[in-house]
C-alpha positions, -999 to 999 in steps of 0.1 A, spaced: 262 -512 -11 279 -539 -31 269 -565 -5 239 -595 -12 212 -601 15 229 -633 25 263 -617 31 250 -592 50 222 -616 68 254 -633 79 268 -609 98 243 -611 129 229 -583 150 259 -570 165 280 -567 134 252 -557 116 241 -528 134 283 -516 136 280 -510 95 251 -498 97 259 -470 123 287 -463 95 265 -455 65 252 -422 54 217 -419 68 203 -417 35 221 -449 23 214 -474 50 177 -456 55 168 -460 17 180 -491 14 163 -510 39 131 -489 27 131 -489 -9 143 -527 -13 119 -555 1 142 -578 -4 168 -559 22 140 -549 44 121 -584 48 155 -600 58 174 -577 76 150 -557 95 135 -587 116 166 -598 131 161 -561 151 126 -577 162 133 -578 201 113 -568 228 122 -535 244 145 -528 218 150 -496 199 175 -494 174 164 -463 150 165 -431 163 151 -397 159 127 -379 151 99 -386 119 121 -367 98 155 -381 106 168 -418 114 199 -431 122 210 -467 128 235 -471 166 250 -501 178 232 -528 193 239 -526 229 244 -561 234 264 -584 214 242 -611 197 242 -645 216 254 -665 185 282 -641 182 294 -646 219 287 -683 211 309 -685 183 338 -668 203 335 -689 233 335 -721 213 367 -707 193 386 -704 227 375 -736 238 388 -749 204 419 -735 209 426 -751 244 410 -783 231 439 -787 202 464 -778 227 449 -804 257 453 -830 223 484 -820 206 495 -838 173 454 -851 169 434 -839 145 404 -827 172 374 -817 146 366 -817 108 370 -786 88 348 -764 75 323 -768 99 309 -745 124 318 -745 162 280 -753 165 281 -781 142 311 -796 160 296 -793 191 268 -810 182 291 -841 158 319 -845 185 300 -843 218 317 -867 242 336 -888 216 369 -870 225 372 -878 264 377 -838 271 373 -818 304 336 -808 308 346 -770 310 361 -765 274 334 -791 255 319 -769 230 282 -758 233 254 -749 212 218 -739 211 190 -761 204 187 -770 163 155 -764 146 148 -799 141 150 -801 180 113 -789 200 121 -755 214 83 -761 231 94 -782 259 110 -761 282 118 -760 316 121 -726 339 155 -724 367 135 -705 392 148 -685 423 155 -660 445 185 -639 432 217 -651 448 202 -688 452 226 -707 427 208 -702 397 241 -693 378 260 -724 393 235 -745 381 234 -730 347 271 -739 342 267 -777 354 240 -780 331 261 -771 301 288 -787 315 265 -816 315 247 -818 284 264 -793 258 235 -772 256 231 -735 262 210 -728 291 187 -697 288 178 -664 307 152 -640 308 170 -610 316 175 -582 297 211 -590 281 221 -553 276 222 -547 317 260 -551 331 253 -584 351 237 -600 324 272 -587 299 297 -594 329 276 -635 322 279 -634 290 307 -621 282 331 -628 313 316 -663 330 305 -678 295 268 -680 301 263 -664 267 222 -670 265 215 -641 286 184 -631 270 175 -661 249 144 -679 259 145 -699 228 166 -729 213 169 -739 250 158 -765 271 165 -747 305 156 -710 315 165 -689 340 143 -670 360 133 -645 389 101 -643 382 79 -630 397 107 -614 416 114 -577 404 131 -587 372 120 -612 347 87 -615 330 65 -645 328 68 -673 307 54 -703 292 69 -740 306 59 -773 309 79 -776 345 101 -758 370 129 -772 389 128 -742 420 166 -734 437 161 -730 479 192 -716 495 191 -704 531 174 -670 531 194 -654 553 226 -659 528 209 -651 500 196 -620 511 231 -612 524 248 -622 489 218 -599 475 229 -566 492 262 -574 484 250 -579 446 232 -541 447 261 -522 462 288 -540 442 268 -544 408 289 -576 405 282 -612 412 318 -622 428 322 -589 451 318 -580 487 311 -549 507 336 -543 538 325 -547 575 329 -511 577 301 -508 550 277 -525 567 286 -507 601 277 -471 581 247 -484 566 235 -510 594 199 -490 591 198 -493 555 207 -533 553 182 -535 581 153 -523 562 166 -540 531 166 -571 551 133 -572 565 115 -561 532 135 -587 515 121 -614 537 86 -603 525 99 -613 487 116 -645 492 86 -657 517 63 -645 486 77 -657 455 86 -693 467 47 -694 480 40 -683 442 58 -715 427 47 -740 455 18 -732 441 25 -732 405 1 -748 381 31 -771 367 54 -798 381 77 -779 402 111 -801 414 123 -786 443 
């Protein structure tokens, strides 16, 4: 391989683990073995929880495609399409500096160009900026959390933070369709989401909570919608809750149980909680 550790450092997870898949076992094996160098850089940016991404048995390995792109990769893309619409909302001005990173413009041009809120670019938290102080979005499923993800990046430029698992289809449609491209990332952000202690999620440390309410009844509702559809903008017919009126029934009443249990759980939470 005829590539430095930088170059191929800079490439990210997702790209990363593409040429990789590519090699001959033996090449991309040995070389991440037999060199420290190769090994001491490029194997901890695989270091994620629940993640597996050598296979096989002690006697064979092979490297497969990360299932999930990497979150500075989605962020770079989004920013690029929000550059694009931001040179054509100023045509004729020269919008940003070049040879900079979207990041790095986000983080120079921030509100000095009078742009729409919705195609501002974002970025994730620098390291001379405390990733220490953070704050959980807590709630029920289907209680706004996502709604108040995007004002909050509308708002303040910075990526907001989730603790799902960022391989799942919701979290990729978020990421990938809606722009919400820190599914995943509870670091280098200020705000993340949560469920917890909910089925999904897992626990985390915060310094405070700002907890969501909606109606229970609607969110619930929304919910079962949410399970059939495996979508977050999708609706199930009349007819399908006719057919199934037993099932939402029992769905209903043992979801009542959850929501009346994991506000309890935060109301009394051991930090601030905003409600």
């Amino acid at each position: 391989m005829a590539v430095g550790v930088c170059g191929i450092k800079s490439l990210g997870r997702y790209s990363l683990s593409i040429v990789l898949c590519h090699l001959e076992e033996h090449e991309a094996t040995s070389l991440l073995i037999t060199t420290k160098r190769f090994s001491r850089r490029i194997l901890p940016l695989f270091r994620l929880q629940g993640r597996l991404l050598v296979k096989g048995s002690k006697q064979r390995h092979k490297f497969i495609q990360y299932p999930a792109q990497d979150p500075e990769v989605l962020l770079q893309r989004l920013n690029t399409h929000r550059l694009r619409k931001i040179i054509r909302y100023r045509p004729g001005h020269e919008c940003y500096d070049y040879n900079k990173t979207t990041e790095e413009l986000a983080l120079q041009c921030r509100g000095s160009l009078k742009l729409p809120a919705s195609i501002e670019l974002l970025r994730f938290l620098s390291s001379k900026e405390s990733w220490n102080d953070t704050t959980l979005l807590v709630s029920y499923p289907r209680s706004g959390n996502t709604l108040v993800r995007n004002l909050v990046e509308q708002v303040s430029g910075i990526v907001t933070g989730s603790d799902n698992r960022p391989d799942r289809k919701l979290s990729r449609d978020l990421a990938v369709r809606y722009g919400l491209v820190g599914e995943g990332v509870t670091q280098r952000v200020k705000l993340v989401k949560t469920h917890y202690p909910e089925r999904t999620g897992f626990r985390l440390e915060a310094k405070r909570a700002i907890l969501l309410v909606r109606n229970p009844f609607d969110a619930i509702d929304s919910y079962w919608n949410l399970n059939l559809t495996n979508t977050h903008t999708e609706t199930v017919t009349d007819e399908i809750y006719h057919q199934y009126r037993k099932t939402f029934e029992d769905f209903s009443r043992n979801e009542m149980k959850v929501w009346l249990q994991f506000h309890r759980y935060w109301l009394d939470a051991k930090v601030p909680v905003l409600l």
